[in-house]
N, C-alpha and C positions, 0 to 999 in steps of 0.2 A: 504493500500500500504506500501511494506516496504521500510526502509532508502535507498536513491536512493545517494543522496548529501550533503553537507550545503554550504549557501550562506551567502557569506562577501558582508554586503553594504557599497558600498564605498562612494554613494552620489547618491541623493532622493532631486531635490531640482527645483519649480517654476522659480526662480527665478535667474537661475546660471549665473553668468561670464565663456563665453566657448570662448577657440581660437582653430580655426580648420586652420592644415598645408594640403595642397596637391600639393603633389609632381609632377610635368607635366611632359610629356615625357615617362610615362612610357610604354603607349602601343608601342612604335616605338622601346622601349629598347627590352621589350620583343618580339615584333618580327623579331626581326635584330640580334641579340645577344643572346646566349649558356647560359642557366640555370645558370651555374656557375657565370659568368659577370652581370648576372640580381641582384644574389643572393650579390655578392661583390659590386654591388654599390649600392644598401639596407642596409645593413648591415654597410658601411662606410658614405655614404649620411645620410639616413634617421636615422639611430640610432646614431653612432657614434660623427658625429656631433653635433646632435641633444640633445645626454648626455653632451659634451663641454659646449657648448654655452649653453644651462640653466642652469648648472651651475656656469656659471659665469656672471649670472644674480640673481642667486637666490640661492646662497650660502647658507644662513641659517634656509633659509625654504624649502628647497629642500626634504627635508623628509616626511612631514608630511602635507602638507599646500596643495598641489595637488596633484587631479585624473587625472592620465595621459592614454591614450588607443591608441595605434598602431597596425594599421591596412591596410593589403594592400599598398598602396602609400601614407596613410594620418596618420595626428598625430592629437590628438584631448585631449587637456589637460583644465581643469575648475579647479576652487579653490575650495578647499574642507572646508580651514578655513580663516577666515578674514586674509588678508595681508597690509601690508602700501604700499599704492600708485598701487595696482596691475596693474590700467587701463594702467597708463604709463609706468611699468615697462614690462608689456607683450607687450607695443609695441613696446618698446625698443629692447623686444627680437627677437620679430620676423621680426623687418627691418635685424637686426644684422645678423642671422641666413639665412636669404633668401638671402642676400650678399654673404655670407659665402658659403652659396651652390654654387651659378653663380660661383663665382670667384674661387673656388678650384676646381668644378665637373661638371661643365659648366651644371648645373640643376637649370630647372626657376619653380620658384614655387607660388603658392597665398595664401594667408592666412587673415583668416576673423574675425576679435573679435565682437560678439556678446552678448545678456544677454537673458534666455529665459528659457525655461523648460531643464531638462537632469537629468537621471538617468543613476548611474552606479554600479553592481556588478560584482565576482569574484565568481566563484564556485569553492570549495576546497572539501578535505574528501571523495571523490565521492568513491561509493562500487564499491569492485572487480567484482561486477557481473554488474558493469554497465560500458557502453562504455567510459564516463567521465572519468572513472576511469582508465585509459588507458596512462600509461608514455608516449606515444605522441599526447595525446589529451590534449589540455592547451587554455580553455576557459575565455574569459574577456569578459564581456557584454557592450555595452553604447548605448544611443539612448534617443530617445525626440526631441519635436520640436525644441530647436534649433539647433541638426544635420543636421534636414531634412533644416532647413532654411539656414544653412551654405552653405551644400551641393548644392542647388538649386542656391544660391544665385552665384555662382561661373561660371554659365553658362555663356559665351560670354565677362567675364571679362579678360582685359589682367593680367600679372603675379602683383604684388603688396600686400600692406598692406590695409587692409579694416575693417573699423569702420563703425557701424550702429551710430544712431543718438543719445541712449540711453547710450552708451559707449561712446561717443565725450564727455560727461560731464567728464569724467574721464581723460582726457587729459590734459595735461600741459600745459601753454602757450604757450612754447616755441613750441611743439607739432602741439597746434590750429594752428602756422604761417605756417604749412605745409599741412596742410590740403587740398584738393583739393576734389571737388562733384563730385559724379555720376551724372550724366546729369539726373534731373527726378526723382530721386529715393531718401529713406533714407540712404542713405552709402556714405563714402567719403572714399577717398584715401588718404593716410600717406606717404609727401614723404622723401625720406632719407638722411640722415643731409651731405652726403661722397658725394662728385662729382662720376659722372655719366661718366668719361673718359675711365677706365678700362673697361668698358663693351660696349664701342664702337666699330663695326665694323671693320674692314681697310678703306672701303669707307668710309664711317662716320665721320671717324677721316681723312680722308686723305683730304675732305672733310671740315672740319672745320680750317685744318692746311692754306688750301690755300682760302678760304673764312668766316673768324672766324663770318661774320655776313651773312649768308645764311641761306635763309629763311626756313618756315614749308617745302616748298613743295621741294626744294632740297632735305633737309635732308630726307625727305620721300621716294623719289626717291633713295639716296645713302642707307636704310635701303632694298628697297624692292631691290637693286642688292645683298646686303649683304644675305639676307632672299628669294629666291626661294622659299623656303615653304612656302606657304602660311601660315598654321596652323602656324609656327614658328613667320612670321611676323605679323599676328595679337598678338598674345602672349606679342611680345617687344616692338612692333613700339611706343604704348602709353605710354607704360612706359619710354621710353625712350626719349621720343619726351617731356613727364612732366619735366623729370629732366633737361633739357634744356634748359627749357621754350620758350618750340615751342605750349604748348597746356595748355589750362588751365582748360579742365573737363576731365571726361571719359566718354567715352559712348560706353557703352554694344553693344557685337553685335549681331545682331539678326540671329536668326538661317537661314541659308540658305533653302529655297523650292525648295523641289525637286519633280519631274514632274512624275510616275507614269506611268510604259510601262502599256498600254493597249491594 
């Protein structure tokens, strides 16, 4: 066979540190909204930002130190070379970063730091006579199990920062005090050090203004006026209801059955 490619490995590794971002909301953008509007808040959400804020997390190793892959609605970055403090400095970034989204682009997103299998390369040099080779063909490869376990693990969860149990070792004290469990599971929630008022409803707030100690099922009540969508209100309500401290686990939701015309 003759020269078709060559391939850049970026990372081949057991044993990797991966944080996966995914963006929510997208399919409702894409179907409500003009190519163009999809394309401008991708571009300013998901990359734009997304350059900011890492680096102003991660100034000096920003070069060299991570495998970064964008794809779709998700970002999915793993260390490529030993870093000081990574566990807590990638949670750092990613509370930072999913604020940053809400609050400037009203975009709720999850993101999960895990440790697990990933590989990742880049194919470059690719021959004229191959499709690769193709000035608008631009291929980046990544996968392994802990994509797939990212991936999965995201079902039913509302928006927030997620640690497995193997990455909690890597966490800070100050970090541990935030911590909150998935009901049942190895994963916990990271919650965010900024009060939770900016991203309160009207109700919500208007809500806490004239009864500052109202209970879980109020505030639930003034969320699900705020949140008609359903989809939406699962999404905040728990996150929103943690930082409050209206709730003290998470729990996954389970998928809905649906009944089968016969």
């Amino acid at each position: 066979m003759s020269y078709r490619f060559s391939i850049i490995k970026r990372e081949y590794e057991n044993d990797a540190i991966i944080a996966f971002i995914d963006l929510l909301g997208t399919r409702k953008l894409y179907e409500n909204t003009l190519a163009k509007n999809q394309a401008k808040k991708a571009l300013y959400a998901l990359l734009g930002e997304f350059d900011i804020k890492f680096s102003e997390h991660f100034q000096l190793e920003i070069k060299q130190n991570f495998d970064v892959s964008i794809f779709a609605d998700s970002i999915v970055i793993s260390e490529r070379v030993k870093t000081p403090k990574i566990v807590e400095r990638l949670v750092d970034f990613l509370l930072d970063y999913q604020e940053d989204l809400l609050l400037n682009f009203d975009s709720p997103s999850r993101a999960i730091l895990t440790k697990d299998s990933f590989f990742s390369f880049k194919i470059t040099d690719a021959s004229p006579e191959s499709i690769l080779g193709s000035i608008y063909t631009n291929i980046s490869l990544c996968g392994g199990k802990g994509i797939k376990f990212a991936h999965d693990s995201f079902k039913g969860l509302p928006i927030g920062v997620y640690v497995t149990d193997r990455i909690e070792e890597g966490l800070n004290a100050e970090q541990r005090a935030r911590v909150i469990p998935v009901k049942d599971e190895n994963l916990s929630f990271i919650k965010k050090k900024t009060t939770i008022m900016p991203y309160l409803p009207p109700e919500t707030l208007d809500l806490m203004l004239r009864e500052p100690t109202a209970g879980r099922k109020a505030v639930k009540d003034s969320l699900k006026a705020s949140f008609p969508d359903q989809d939406a209100l699962e999404k905040r309500a728990s996150w929103i209801l943690i930082h409050m401290g209206k709730q003290t686990k998470i729990i996954r939701k389970k998928k809905r059955k649906t009944i089968a015309n016969v």
